[in-house]
N, C-alpha and C positions, 0 to 999 in steps of 0.2 A: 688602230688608226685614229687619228687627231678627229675631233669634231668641229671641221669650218665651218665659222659663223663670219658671214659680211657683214660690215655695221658703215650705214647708212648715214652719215651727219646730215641730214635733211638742209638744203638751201645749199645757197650762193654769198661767199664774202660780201657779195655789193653785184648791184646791177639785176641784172637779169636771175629770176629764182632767189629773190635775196629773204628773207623771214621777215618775222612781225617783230615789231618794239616794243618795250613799255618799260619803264623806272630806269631806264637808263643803258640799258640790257637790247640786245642782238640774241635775237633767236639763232642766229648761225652762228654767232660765236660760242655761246651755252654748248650747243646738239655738236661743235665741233670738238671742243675738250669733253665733253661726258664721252664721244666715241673715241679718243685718246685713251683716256683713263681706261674705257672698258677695253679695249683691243689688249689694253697692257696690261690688263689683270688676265686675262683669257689665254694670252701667249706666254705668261707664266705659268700656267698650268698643263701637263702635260698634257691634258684630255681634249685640249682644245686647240685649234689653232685660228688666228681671227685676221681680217686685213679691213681696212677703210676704204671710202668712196674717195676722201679728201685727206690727202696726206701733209697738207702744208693748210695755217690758218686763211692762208692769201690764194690758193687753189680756187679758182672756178671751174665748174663744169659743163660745157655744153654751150653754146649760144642762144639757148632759149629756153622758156620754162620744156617743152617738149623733150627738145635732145639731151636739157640736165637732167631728165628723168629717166630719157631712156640709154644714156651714158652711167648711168647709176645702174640700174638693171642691167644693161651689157655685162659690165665688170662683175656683177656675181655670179650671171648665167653663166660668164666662161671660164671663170676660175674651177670647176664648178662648186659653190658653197654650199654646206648642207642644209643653213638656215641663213635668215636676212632678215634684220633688224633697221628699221629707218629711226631713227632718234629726232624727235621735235619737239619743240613747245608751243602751246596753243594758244588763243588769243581771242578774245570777246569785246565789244563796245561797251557790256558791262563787265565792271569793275568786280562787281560783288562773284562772276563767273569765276568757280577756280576747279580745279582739283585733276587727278592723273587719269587716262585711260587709254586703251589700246584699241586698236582697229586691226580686223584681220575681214581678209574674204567672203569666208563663211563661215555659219556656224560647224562648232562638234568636229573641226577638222582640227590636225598636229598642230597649226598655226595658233588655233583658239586656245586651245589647251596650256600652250606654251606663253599664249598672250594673259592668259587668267593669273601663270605662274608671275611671268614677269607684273603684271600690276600688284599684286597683292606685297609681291618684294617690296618694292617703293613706296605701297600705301604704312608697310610696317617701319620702315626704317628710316621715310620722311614725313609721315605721317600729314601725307596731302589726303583729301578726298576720295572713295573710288569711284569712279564716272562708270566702270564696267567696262567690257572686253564690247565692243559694238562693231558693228557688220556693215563694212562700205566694199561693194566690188567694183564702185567705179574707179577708187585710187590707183595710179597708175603702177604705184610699184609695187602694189599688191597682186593687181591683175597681170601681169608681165614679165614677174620671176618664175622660176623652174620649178623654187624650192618652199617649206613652209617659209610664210612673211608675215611680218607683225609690224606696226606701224607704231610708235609709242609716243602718244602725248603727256609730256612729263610732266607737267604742270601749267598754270595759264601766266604769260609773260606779262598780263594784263592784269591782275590780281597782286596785291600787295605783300600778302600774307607768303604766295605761290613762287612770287618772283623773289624775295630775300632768301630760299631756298636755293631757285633756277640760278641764282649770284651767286651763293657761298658755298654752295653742296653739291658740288661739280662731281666729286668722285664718290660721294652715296649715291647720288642718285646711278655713276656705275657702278658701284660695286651692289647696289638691289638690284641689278639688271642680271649681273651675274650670279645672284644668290637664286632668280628665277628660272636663270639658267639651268643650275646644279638640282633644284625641286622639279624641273620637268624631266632633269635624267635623270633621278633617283639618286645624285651623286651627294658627296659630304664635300668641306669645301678643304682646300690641301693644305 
């Protein structure tokens, strides 16, 4: 049987739950084509099967930052998906702030483990910074899926070096997501 992974485009087109800016760039439009890209590598392989939070670039969800979050959670809790991936890019006041890292629950759990795989992908094959796998259980969508969860900040939207990536490198930074994928199940890629 397939292995469902939910993937998460973190935000809102506009309005309500919308992302952080910087060089020109929408963090919800970045976190929207990288979970395109990734769903469609995922669902060409037979090992896996993947669905999105946001099906369309113009899709919002929810009426407010709460219900966009917990609209996002609903849809994996009831599909039921084996794992859930929120896709974001981060943001600092300083400029000089940059590099990738993951957020899970807690430590030493299937979530951590998977969240070390996926950063290390991305650190090799974008060769962004690694901020390391860090431990927030206030995140909502961490704290309120069924399943392991991983929250992934790809790079900082706010950083120059970070963002000519987060703009150009839409399907590296999926297809490292999925190579982190394939090293937490032991898999080779097809």
């Amino acid at each position: 049987m397939a292995i469902k992974i939910f993937i998460d485009q973190g935000h809102n087109p506009s309005g309500i739950n919308a992302g952080a800016e910087g060089f020109g760039l929408r963090e919800q439009d970045i976190n929207y084509e990288v979970g395109i890209y990734l769903a469609n590598i995922l669902n060409e392989d037979p090992r896996f099967e993947a669905r999105t939070s946001r099906t369309t670039p113009e899709q919002s969800l929810g009426y407010s930052n709460t219900s966009s979050l917990a609209e996002r959670v609903r849809l994996a809790n009831s599909w039921p998906a084996d794992y859930f991936l929120s896709i974001h890019c981060n943001a600092n006041d300083n400029p000089a702030i940059n590099g990738t890292e993951c957020y899970v629950y807690q430590n030493y759990t299937q979530a951590y483990y998977l969240g070390e795989r996926i950063l290390l992908a991305i650190v090799s094959r974008l060769g962004t910074k690694n901020n390391g796998v860090r431990i927030n259980p206030s995140l909502y969508v961490l704290r309120r899926t069924n399943m392991p969860s991983v929250l992934i900040e790809l790079g900082y939207i706010t950083n120059y070096s970070d963002a000519q990536k987060l703009g150009t490198r839409q399907y590296d930074f999926a297809y490292a997501i999925y190579e982190g994928l394939l090293a937490y199940f032991g898999l080779s890629p097809q």
